[in-house]
C-alpha positions as CSV (number, residue, x, y, z in Angstrom):
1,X,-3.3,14.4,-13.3
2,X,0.0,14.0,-13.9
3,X,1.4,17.0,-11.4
4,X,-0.4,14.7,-8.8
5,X,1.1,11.8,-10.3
6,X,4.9,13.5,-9.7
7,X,3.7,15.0,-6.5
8,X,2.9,11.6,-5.2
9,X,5.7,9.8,-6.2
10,X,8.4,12.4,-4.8
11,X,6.4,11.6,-1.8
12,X,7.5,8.1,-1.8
13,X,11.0,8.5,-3.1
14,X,11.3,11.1,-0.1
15,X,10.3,7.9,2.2
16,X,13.9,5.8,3.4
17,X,11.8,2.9,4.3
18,X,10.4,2.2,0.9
19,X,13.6,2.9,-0.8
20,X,15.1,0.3,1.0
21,X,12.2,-2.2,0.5
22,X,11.7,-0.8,-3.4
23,X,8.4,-0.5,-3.5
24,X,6.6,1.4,-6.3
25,X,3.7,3.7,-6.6
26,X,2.0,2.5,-9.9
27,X,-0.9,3.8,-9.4
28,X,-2.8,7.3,-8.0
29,X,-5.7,9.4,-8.7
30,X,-8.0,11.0,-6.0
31,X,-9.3,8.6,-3.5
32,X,-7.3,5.4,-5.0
33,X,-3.5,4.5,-4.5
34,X,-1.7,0.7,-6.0
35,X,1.5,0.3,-4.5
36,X,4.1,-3.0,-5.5
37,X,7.5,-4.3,-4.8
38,X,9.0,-7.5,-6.1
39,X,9.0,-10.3,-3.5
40,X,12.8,-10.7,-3.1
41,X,14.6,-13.2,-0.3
42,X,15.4,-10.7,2.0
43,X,11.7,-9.7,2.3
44,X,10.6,-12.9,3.3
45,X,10.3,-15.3,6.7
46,X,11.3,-18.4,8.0
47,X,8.6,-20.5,5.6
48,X,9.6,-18.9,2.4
49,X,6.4,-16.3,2.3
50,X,6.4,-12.6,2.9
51,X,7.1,-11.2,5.9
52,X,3.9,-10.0,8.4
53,X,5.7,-6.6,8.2
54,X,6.1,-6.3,4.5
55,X,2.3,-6.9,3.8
56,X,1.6,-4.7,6.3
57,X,3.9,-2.0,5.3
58,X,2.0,-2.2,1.5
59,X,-1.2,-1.9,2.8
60,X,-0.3,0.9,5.7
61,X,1.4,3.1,2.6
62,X,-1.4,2.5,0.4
63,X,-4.1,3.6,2.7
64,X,-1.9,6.5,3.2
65,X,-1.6,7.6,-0.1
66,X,-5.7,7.2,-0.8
67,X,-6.6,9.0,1.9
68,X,-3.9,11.8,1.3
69,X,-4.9,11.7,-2.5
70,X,-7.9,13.4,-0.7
71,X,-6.9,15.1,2.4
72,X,-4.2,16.4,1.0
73,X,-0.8,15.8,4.0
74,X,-1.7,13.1,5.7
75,X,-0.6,10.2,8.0
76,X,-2.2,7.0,9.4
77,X,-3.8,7.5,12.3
78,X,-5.2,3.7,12.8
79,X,-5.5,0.3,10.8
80,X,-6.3,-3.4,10.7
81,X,-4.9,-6.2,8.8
82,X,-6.7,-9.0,8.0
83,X,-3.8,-11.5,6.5
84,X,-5.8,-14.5,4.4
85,X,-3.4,-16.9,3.4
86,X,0.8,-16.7,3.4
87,X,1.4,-13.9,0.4
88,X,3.7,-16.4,-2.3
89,X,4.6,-15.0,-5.7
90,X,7.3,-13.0,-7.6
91,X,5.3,-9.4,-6.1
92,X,2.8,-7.7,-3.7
93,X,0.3,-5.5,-5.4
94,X,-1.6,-3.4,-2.8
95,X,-4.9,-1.5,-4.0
96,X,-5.9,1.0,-1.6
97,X,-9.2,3.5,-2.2
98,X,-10.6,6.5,0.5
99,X,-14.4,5.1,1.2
100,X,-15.2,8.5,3.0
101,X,-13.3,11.5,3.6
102,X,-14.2,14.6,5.6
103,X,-12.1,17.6,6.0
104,X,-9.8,16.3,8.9
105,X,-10.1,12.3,7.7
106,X,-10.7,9.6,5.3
107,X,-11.4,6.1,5.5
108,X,-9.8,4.0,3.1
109,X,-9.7,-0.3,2.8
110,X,-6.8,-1.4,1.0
111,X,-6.3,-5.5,-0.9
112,X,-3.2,-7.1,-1.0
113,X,-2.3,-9.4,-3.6
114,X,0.6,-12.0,-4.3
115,X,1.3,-12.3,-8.1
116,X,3.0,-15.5,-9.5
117,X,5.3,-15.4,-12.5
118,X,2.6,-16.1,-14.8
119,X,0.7,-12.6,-13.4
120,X,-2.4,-14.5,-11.6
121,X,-3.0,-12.3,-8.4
122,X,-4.3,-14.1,-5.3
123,X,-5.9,-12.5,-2.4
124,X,-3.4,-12.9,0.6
125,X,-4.5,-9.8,3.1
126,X,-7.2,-6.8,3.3
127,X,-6.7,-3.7,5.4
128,X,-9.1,-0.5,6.7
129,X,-7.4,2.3,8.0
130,X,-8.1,6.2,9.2
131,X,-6.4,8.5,7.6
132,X,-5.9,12.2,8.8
133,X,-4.7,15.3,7.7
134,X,-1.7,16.9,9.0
């Protein structure tokens, strides 16, 4: 587990666009991925809550990294977002898991969560998402 563990996140470090937004892969075993980053200023829009873009980022990524936990080299092929209510807090918590996987693809949901200083996680967006093997 823990070569899949370091496999996984030189994945991620190897990824520009998460660098830049510092996101971190906390959690990922076969078929399930968590993904965070702390809710800073520059990450947020005009009403003080995350950015469309950012949630979606999370919960693209974290699909990503389910599916692959089971495909093996894989990209998004499609997803949805459902956003809930504007994501407020100190992070975004995305928890992503494969609900079927073939040879060629895996279907994964993903949950997005805004967490306040005091750690209470809210619900803010789900996502489902096809993920294939490269």
């Amino acid at each position: 587990m823990d070569d899949l563990q370091a496999f996984a996140q030189t994945i991620l470090k190897s990824q520009p666009f998460s660098q830049l937004l510092g996101a971190e892969l906390i959690r990922f075993e076969s078929g399930k991925a968590e993904l965070a980053l702390r809710l800073t200023d520059t990450l947020k829009q005009q009403h003080g809550f995350a950015h469309g873009g950012v949630v979606s980022y999370l919960a693209d990524n974290a699909l990503t990294f389910a599916g692959g936990s089971v495909l093996g080299d894989a990209v998004t092929s499609e997803f949805k977002i459902n956003y809930l209510r504007p994501a407020i807090g100190e992070r975004l918590i995305a928890r992503a898991e494969s609900l079927h996987a073939g040879k060629q693809q895996a279907v994964c949901k993903c949950e997005i969560y805004a967490v306040d200083a005091q750690g209470v996680e809210k619900l803010c967006a789900v996502a489902q998402g096809t993920i294939v093997k490269v």
